[in-house]
ZADRENVEX-35951 format. One line per 3 residues: number of its first residue (from 0); their letters; for each residue x, y, z of C-alpha. Coordinates in steps of 0.1 Angstrom, whole numbers. Example, Ala and Ser with C-alpha at 12.3 -4.5 7.8 and 13.67 -1.06 7.14 Angstrom:
BEGIN
0> as> 123,-45,78 ~ 137,-11,71
This chain:
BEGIN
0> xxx> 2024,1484,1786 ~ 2046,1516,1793 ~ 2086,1503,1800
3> xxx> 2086,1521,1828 ~ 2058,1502,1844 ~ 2075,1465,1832
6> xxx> 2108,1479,1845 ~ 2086,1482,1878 ~ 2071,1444,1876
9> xxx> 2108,1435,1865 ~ 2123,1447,1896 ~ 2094,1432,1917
12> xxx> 2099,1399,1904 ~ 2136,1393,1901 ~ 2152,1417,1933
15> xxx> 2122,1417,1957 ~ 2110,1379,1947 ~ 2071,1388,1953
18> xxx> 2050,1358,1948 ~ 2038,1356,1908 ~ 2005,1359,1925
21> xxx> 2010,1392,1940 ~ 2030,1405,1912 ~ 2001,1397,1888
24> xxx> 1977,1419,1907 ~ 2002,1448,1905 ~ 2003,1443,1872
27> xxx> 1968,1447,1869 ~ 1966,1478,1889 ~ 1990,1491,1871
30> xxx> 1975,1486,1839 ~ 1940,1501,1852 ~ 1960,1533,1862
33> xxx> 1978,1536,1833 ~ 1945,1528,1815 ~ 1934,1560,1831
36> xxx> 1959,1581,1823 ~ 1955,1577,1786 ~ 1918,1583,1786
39> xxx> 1931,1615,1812 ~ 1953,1628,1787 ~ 1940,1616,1760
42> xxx> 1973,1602,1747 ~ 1993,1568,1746 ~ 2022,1582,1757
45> xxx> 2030,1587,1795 ~ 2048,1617,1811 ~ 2052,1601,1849
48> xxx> 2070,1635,1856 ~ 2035,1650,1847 ~ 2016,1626,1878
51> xxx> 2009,1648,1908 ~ 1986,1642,1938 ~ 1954,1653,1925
54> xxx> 1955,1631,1895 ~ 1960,1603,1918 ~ 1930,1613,1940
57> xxx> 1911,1614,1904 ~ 1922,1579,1897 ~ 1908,1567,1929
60> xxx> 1875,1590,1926 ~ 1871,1574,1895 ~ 1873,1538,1911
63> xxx> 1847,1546,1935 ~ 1826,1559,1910 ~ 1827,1522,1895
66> xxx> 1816,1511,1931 ~ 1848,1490,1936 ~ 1847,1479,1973
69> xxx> 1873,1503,1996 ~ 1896,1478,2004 ~ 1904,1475,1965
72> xxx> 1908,1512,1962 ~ 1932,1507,1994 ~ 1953,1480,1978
75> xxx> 1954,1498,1944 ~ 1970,1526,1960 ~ 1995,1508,1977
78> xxx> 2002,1496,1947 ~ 2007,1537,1936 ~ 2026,1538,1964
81> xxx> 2055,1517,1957 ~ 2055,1519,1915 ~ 2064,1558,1927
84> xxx> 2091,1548,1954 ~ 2104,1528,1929 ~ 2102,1556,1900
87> xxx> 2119,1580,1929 ~ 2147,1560,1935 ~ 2154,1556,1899
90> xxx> 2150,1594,1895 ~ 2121,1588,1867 ~ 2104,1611,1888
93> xxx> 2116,1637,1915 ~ 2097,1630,1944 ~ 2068,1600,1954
96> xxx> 2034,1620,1946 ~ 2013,1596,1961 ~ 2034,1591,1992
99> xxx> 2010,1617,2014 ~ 1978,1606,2003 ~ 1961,1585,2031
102> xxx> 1945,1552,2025 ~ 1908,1555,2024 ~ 1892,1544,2053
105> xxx> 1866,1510,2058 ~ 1850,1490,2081 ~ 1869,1460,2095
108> xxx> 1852,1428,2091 ~ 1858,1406,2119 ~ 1868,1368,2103
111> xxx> 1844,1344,2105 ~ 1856,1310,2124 ~ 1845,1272,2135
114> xxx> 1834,1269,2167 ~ 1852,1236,2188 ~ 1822,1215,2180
117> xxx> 1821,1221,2144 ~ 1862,1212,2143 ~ 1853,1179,2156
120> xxx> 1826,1171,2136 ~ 1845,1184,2100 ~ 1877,1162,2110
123> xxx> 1850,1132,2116 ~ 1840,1134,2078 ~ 1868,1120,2056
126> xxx> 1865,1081,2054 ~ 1906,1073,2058 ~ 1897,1038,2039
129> xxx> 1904,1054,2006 ~ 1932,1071,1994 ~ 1915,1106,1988
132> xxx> 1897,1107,2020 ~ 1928,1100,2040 ~ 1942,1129,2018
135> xxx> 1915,1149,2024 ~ 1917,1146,2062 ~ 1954,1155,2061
138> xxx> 1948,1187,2043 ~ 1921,1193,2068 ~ 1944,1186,2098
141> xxx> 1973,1208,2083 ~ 1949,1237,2078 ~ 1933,1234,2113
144> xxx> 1967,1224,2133 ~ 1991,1248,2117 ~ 1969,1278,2101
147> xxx> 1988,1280,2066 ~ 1981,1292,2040 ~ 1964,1277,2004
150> xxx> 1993,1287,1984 ~ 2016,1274,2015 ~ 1999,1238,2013
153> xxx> 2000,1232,1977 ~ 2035,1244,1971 ~ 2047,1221,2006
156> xxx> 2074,1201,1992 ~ 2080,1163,2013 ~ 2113,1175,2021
159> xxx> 2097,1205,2046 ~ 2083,1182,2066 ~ 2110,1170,2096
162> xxx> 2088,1148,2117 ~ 2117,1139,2142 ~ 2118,1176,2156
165> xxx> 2077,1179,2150 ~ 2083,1210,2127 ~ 2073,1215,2089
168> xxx> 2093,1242,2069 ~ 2067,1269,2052 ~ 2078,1291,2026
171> xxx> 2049,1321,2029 ~ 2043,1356,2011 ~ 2069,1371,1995
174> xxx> 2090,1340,1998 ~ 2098,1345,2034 ~ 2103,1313,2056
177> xxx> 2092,1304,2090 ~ 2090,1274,2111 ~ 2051,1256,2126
180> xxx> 2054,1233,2151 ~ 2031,1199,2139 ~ 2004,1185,2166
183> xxx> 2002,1149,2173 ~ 1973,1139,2155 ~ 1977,1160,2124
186> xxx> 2017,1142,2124 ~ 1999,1110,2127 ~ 1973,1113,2098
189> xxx> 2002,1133,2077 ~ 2022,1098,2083 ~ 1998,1077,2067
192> xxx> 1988,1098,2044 ~ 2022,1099,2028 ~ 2027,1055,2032
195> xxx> 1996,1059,2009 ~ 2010,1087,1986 ~ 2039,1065,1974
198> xxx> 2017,1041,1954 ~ 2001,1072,1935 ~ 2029,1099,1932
201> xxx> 2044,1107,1898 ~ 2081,1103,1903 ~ 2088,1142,1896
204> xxx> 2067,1151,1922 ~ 2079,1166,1950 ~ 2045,1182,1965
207> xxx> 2031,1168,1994 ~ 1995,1168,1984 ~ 1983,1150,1952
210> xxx> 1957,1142,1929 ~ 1947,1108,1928 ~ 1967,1104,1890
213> xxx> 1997,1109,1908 ~ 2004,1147,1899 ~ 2003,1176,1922
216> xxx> 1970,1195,1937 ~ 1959,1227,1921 ~ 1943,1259,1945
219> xxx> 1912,1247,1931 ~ 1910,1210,1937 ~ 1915,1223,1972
222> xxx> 1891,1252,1976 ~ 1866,1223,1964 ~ 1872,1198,1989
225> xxx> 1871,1219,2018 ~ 1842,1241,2005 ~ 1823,1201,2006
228> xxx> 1832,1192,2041 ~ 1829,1227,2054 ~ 1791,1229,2042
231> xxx> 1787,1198,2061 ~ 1793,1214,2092 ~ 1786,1251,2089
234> xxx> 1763,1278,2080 ~ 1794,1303,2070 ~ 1791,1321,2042
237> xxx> 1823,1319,2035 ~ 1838,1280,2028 ~ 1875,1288,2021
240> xxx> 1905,1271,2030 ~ 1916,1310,2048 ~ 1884,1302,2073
243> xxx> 1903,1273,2092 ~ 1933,1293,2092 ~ 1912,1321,2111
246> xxx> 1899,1295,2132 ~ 1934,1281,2141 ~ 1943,1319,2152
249> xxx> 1913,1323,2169 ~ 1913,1288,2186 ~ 1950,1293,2203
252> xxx> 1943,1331,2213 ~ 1907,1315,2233 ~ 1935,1292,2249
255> xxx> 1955,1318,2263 ~ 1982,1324,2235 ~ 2000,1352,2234
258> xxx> 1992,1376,2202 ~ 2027,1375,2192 ~ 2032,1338,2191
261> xxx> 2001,1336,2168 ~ 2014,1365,2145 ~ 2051,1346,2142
264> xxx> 2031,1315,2135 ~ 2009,1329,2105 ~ 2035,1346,2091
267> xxx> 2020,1381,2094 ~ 2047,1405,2088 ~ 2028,1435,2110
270> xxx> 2012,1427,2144 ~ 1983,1449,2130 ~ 1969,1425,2108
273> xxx> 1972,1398,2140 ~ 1947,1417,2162 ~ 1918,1419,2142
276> xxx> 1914,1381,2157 ~ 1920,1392,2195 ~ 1880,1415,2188
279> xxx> 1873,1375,2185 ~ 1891,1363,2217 ~ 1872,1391,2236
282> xxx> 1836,1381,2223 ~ 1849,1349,2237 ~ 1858,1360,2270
285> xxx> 1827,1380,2274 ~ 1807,1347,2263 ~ 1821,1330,2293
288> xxx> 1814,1351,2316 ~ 1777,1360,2308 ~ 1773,1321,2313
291> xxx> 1795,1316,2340 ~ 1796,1342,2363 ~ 1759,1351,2384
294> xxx> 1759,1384,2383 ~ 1761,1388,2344 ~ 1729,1367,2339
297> xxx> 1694,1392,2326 ~ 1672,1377,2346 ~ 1693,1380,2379
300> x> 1681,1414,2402
């Protein structure tokens, strides 16, 4: 890999503390692009001095033309996009050449969500009798009442839970903290849950969620469980841990939360990416009142 590019990863890493998991996949669109610029000029060595908008428009031609989907072409770029801040402000380079190209554009998918009914019946399924079920309906209740995240679950530490104030301590994207509030009955469960965990946990264990051999949960230990209970309950196509976190979002903006509460709650850093679930809340509203109100029903004159 060119030094310039694991100066970049480096700097990523150790000053700006991304998450290993979001480092990674700039390391792998970095290593496509400079995989591109070898075959572009057909030589090992890379002149970034050299890199100018249209060979960056090139790159992302050529990413289409291996039909990847527009919002990886969109993420790659961003990607471009801060690799050249970074070689700008190290004066590698004199100015950021992909700084005026604009993301490509795609559709918004709207996220897919439970409805009320399905909620009750998926928190209904895990038999609290045995240790793993009662785990299992913790980790649903967490998901449902406070919308994290999978990496935030698995990584929750017993310490971040303060169940005196009602509050559990989340360390999200990018390492950046934030406070959720913890709802009766997913405090309750989470209490017996962790009475149980005692008599399994491996003494170097800090994680709140365990494996039944007393070590800590993996992502996907977890994607399996809910993936299980959710096609119980659903016809989604998607079974992902992320789908009770949009349903969370979408459940509290139907009850009349306001759209900045729920962004400072998921941790969104841009209020953008918080109202693609307020399409949801309106599809909800007009629901209502096509059943509700008589002068929305077809068959009235």
């Amino acid at each position: 890999m060119d030094k310039t590019i694991r100066d970049y990863l480096r700097y990523i890493s150790l000053e700006r503390r991304y998450s290993p998991h979001t480092a990674e996949s700039y390391a792998n669109d970095l290593r496509q692009f400079e995989s591109f610029l070898v075959e572009y000029f057909g030589t090992e060595r890379i002149f970034w001095q050299r890199i100018d908008k249209k060979i960056i428009r090139y790159f992302l031609i050529d990413l289409q033309d291996k039909n990847l989907s527009h919002r990886s072409i969109a993420r790659k770029l961003a990607t471009l996009k801060s690799f050249f801040k970074y070689c700008a402000r190290e004066q590698i380079i004199d100015h950021n050449p992909a700084l005026s190209i604009r993301m490509p554009r795609f559709p918004k998918k709207l996220p897919e969500y439970l409805s009320p009914d399905e909620i009750t019946k998926l928190l209904k399924l895990p038999k609290p009798s045995s240790f793993e079920g009662l785990r299992d309906l913790a980790i649903l209740e967490l998901f449902y009442g406070t919308g994290i995240r999978l990496s935030e679950l698995i990584n929750m530490k017993t310490s971040d839970i303060h169940f005196n104030e009602k509050r559990i301590h989340i360390v999200g994207k990018g390492n950046k903290e934030r406070i959720v509030p913890i709802g009766q009955h997913a405090e309750q469960i989470l209490k017996k849950y962790l009475q149980v965990r005692a008599q399994y946990v491996n003494k170097s264990v800090e994680n709140v969620f365990i494996l039944q051999s007393g070590n800590k949960m993996y992502p996907m230990a977890v994607q399996r469980i809910i993936k299980k209970y959710l096609g119980l309950v659903s016809n989604l196509n998607q079974k992902s841990p992320h789908i009770l976190r949009h349903t969370y979002a979408t459940h509290l903006l139907n009850a009349g939360a306001s759209i900045r509460t729920v962004k400072d709650l998921l941790g969104h850093e841009s209020l953008s990416t918080t109202q693609v679930y307020t399409h949801l809340s309106i599809d909800h509203l007009k629901s209502i009142y096509n059943q509700a109100h008589p002068g929305a029903a077809k068959n009235k004159p």
